[in-house]
DRENBA-23202 format. One record per atom (N, C-alpha, C, O, CB): residue in three letters; x, y, z. Coordinates in steps of 0.2 Angstrom, whole numbers, padded with zeros to 4 digits, always signed. Glycine has a CB too. Layout:
N
ALAXYZ;...
***
This chain:
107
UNK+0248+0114-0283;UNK+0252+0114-0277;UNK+0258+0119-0277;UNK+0261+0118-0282;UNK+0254+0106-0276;UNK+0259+0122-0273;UNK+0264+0127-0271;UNK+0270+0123-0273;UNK+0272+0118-0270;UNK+0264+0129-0263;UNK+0275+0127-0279;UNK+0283+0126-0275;UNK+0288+0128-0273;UNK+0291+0133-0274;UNK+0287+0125-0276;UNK+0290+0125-0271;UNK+0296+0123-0262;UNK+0298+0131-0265;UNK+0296+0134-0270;UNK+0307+0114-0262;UNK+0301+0134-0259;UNK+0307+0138-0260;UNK+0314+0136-0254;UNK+0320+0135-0255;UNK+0304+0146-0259;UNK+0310+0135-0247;UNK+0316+0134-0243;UNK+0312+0136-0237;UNK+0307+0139-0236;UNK+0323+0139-0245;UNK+0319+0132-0233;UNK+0318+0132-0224;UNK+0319+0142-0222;UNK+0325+0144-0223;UNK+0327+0125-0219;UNK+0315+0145-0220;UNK+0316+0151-0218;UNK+0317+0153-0211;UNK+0320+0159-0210;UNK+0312+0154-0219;UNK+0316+0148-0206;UNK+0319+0149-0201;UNK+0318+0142-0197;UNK+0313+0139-0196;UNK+0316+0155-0198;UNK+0323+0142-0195;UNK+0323+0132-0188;UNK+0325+0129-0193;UNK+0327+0130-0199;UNK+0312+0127-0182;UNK+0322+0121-0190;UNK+0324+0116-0193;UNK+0318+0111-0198;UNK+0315+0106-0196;UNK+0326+0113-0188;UNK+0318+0113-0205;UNK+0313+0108-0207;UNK+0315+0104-0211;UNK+0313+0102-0217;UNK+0308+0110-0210;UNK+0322+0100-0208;UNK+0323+0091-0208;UNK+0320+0088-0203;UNK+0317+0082-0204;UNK+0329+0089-0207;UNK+0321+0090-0199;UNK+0320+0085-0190;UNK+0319+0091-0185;UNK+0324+0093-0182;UNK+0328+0079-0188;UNK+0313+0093-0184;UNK+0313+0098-0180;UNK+0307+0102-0179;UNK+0301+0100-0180;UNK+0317+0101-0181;UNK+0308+0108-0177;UNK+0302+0115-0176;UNK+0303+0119-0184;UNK+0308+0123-0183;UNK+0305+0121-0169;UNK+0302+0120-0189;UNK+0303+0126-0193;UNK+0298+0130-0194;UNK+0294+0130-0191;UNK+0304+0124-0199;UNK+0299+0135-0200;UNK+0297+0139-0205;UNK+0296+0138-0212;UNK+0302+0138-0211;UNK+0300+0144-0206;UNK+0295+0136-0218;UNK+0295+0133-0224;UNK+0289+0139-0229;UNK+0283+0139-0229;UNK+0293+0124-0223;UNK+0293+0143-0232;UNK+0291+0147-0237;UNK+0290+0146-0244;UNK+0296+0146-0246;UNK+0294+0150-0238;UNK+0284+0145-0249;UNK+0284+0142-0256;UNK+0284+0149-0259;UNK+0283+0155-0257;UNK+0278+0137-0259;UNK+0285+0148-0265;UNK+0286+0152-0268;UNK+0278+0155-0272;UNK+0279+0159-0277;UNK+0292+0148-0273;UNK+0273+0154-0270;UNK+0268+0156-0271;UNK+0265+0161-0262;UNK+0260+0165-0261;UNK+0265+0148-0274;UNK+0270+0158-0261;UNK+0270+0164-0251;UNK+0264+0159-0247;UNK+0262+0161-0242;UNK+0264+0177-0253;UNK+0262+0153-0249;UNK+0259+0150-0245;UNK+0264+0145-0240;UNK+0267+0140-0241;UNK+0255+0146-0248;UNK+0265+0147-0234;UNK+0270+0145-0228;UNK+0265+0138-0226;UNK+0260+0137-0227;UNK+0272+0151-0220;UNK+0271+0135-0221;UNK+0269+0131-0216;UNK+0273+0131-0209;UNK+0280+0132-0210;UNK+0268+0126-0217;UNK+0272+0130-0205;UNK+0275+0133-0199;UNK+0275+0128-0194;UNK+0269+0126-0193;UNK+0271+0140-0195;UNK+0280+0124-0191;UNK+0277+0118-0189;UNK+0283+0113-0187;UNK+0288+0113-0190;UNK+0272+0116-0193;UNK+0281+0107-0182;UNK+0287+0100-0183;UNK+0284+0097-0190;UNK+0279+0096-0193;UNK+0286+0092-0177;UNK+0294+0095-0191;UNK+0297+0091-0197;UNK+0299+0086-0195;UNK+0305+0086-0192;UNK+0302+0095-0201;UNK+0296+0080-0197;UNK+0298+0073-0198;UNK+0303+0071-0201;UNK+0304+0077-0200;UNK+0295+0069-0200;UNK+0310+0068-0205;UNK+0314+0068-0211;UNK+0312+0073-0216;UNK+0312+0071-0222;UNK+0314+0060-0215;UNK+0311+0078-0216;UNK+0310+0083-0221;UNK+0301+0083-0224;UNK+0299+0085-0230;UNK+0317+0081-0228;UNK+0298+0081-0219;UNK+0289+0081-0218;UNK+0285+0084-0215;UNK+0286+0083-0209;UNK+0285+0076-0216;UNK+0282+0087-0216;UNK+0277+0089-0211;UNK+0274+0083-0205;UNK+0270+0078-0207;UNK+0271+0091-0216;UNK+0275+0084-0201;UNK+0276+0079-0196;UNK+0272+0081-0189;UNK+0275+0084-0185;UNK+0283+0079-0195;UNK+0266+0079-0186;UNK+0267+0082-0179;UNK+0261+0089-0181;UNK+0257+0089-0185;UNK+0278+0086-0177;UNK+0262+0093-0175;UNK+0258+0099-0176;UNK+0261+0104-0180;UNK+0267+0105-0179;UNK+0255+0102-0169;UNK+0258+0107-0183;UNK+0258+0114-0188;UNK+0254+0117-0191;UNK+0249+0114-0192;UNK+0260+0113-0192;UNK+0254+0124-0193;UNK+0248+0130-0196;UNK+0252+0129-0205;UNK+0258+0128-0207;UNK+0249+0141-0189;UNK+0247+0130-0208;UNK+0247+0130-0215;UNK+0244+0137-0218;UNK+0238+0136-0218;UNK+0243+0124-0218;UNK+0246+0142-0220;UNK+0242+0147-0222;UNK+0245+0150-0228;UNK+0251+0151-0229;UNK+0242+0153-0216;UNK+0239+0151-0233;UNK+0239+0151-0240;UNK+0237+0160-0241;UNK+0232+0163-0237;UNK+0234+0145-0243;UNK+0240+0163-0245;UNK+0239+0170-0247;UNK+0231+0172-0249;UNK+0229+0177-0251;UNK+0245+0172-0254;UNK+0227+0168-0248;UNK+0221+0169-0253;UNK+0217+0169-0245;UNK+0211+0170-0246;UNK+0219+0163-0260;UNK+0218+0167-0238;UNK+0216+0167-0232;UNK+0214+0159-0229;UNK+0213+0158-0223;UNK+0209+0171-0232;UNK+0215+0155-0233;UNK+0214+0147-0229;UNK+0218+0149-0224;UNK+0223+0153-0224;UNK+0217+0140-0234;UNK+0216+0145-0221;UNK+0221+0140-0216;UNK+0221+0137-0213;UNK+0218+0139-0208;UNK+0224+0141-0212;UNK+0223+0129-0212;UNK+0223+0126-0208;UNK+0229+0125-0202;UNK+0235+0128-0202;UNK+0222+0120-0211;UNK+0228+0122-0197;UNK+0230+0123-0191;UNK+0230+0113-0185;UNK+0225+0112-0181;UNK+0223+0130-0187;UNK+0232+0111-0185;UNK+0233+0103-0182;UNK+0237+0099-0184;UNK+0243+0101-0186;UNK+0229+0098-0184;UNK+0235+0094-0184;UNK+0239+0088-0186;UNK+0242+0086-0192;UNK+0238+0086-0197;UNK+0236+0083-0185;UNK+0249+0085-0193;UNK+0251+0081-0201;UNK+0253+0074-0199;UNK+0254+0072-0193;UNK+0258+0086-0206;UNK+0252+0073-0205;UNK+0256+0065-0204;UNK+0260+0066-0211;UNK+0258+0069-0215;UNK+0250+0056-0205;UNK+0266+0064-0212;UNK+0268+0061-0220;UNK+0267+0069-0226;UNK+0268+0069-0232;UNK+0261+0053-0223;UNK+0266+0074-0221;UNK+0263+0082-0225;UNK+0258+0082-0226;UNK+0256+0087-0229;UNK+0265+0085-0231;UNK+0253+0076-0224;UNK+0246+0076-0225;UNK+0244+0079-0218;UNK+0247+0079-0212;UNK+0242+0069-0228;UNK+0238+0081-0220;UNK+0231+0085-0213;UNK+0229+0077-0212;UNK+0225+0074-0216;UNK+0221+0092-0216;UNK+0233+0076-0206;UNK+0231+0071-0202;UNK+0229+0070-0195;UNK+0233+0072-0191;UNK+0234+0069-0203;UNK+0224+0068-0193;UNK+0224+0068-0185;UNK+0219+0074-0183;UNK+0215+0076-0188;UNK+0233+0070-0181;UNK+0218+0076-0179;UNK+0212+0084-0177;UNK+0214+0091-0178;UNK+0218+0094-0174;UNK+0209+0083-0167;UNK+0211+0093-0184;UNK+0212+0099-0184;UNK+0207+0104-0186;UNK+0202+0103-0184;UNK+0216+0099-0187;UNK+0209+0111-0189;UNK+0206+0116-0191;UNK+0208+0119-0195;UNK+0213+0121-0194;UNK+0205+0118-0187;UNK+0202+0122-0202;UNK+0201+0124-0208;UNK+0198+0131-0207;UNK+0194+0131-0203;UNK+0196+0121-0212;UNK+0200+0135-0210;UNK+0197+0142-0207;UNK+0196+0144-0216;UNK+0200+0142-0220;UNK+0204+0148-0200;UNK+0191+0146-0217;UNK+0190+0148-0223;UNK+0191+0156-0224;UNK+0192+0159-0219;UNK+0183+0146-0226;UNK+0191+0158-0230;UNK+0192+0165-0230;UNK+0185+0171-0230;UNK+0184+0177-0230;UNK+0198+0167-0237;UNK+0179+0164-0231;UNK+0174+0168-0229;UNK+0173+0169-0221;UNK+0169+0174-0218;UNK+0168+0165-0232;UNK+0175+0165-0217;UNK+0174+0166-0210;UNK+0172+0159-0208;UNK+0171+0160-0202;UNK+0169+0171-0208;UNK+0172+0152-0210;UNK+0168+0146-0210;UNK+0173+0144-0208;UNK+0179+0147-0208;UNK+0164+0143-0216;UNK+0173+0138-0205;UNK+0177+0135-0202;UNK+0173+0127-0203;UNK+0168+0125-0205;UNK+0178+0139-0195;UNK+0180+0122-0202;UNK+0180+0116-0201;UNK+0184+0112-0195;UNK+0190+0112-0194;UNK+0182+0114-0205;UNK+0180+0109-0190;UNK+0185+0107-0184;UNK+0184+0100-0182;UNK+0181+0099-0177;UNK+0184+0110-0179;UNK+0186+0097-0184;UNK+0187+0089-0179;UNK+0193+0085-0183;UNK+0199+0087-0183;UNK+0179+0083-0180;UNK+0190+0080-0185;UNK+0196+0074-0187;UNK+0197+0075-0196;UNK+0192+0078-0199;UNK+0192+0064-0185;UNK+0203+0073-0198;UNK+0207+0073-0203;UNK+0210+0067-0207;UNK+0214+0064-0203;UNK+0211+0075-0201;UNK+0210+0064-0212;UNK+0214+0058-0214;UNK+0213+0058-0221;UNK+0208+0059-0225;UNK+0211+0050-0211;UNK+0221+0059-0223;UNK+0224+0060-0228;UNK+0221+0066-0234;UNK+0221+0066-0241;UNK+0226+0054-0231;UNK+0220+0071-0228;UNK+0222+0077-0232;UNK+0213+0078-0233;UNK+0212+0081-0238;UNK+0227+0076-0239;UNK+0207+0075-0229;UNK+0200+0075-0231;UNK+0198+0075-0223;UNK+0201+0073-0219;UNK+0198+0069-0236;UNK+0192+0078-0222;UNK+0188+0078-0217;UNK+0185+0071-0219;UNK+0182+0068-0224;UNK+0183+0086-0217;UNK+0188+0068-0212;UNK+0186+0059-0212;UNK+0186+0060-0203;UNK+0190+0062-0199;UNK+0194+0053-0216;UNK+0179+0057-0202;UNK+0178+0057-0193;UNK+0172+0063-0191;UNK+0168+0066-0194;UNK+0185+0060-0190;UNK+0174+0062-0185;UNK+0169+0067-0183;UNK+0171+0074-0183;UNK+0177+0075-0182;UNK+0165+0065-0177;UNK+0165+0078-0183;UNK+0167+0087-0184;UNK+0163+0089-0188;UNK+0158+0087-0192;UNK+0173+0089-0187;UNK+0165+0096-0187;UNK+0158+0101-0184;UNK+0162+0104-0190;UNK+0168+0104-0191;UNK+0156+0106-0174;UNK+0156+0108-0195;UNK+0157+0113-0200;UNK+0154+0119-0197;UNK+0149+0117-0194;UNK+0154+0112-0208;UNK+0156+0127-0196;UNK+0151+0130-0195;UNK+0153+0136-0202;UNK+0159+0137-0205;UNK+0151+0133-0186;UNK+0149+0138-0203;UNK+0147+0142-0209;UNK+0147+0150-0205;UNK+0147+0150-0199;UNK+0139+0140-0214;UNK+0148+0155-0209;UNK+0150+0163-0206;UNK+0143+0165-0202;UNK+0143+0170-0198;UNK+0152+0169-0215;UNK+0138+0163-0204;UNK+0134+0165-0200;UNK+0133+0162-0194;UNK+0128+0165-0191;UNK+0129+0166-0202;UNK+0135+0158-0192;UNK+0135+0154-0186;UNK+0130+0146-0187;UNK+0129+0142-0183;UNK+0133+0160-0180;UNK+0127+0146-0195;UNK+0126+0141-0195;UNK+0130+0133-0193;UNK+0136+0133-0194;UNK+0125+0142-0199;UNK+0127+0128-0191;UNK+0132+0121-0189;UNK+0129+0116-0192;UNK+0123+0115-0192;UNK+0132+0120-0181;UNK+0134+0111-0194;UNK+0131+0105-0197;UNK+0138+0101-0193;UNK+0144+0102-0193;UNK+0130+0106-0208;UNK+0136+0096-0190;UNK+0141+0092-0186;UNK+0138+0081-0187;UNK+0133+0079-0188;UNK+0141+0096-0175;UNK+0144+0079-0186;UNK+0142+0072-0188;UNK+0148+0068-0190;UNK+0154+0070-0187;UNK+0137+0073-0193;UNK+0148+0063-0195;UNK+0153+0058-0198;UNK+0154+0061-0205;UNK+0150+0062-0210;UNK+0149+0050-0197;UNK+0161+0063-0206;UNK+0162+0064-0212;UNK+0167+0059-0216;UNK+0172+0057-0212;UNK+0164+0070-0212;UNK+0165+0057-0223;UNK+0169+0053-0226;UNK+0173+0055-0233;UNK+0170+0056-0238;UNK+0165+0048-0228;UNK+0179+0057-0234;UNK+0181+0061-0239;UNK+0179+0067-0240;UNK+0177+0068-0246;UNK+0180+0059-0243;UNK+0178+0071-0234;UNK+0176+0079-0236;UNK+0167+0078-0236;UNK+0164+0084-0237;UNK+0180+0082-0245;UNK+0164+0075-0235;UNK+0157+0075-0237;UNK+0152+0071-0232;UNK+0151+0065-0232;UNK+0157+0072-0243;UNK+0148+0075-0228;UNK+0146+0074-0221;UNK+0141+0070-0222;UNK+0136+0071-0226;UNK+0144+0082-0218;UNK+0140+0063-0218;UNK+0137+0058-0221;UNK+0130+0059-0215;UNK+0131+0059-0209;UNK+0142+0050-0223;UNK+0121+0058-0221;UNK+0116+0061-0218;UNK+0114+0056-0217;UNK+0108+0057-0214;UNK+0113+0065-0220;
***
């Protein structure tokens, strides 16, 4: 897991911020008591990124995974795992959509 470096721009106690680690993976987004809180974009130097909902700093609520091959993840979130419904599409435009439970799309 990335560590902290500091608030780079706004507020990330209670607010809108910037939040820089020291590995260059940011998040950009509302801050709950010093949480990831609310909507916010997560982008990691290796091309991840996610983009939605946090709860508590977890990917909570409906969001989106963008891989650095080009694939993507989109629907529902709960604690930090694809839980709910949502659509995987893979770089060629393959699609696999349905009920996911802990990241793992139930057949």
């Amino acid at each position: 897991f990335a560590r902290s470096t500091g608030c780079k721009e706004g507020n990330c106690e209670n607010g809108y911020g910037k939040w820089i680690y020291t590995d260059k993976t940011t998040y950009e987004g509302e801050w709950v008591g010093t949480k990831k809180h609310g909507q916010g974009t997560e982008t990691w130097p290796n091309g991840y990124i996610y983009k939605g909902e946090f709860k508590n700093s977890e990917w909570s609520g409906i969001g989106t995974l963008s891989f650095p091959d080009g694939s993507t993840y989109e629907g529902e979130w709960k604690k930090g795992f694809m839980n709910g419904q949502g659509t995987f599409t893979w770089s060629d435009g393959k699609q696999k959509s349905g009920t996911w439970v802990n990241g793992k799309l139930q057949e």
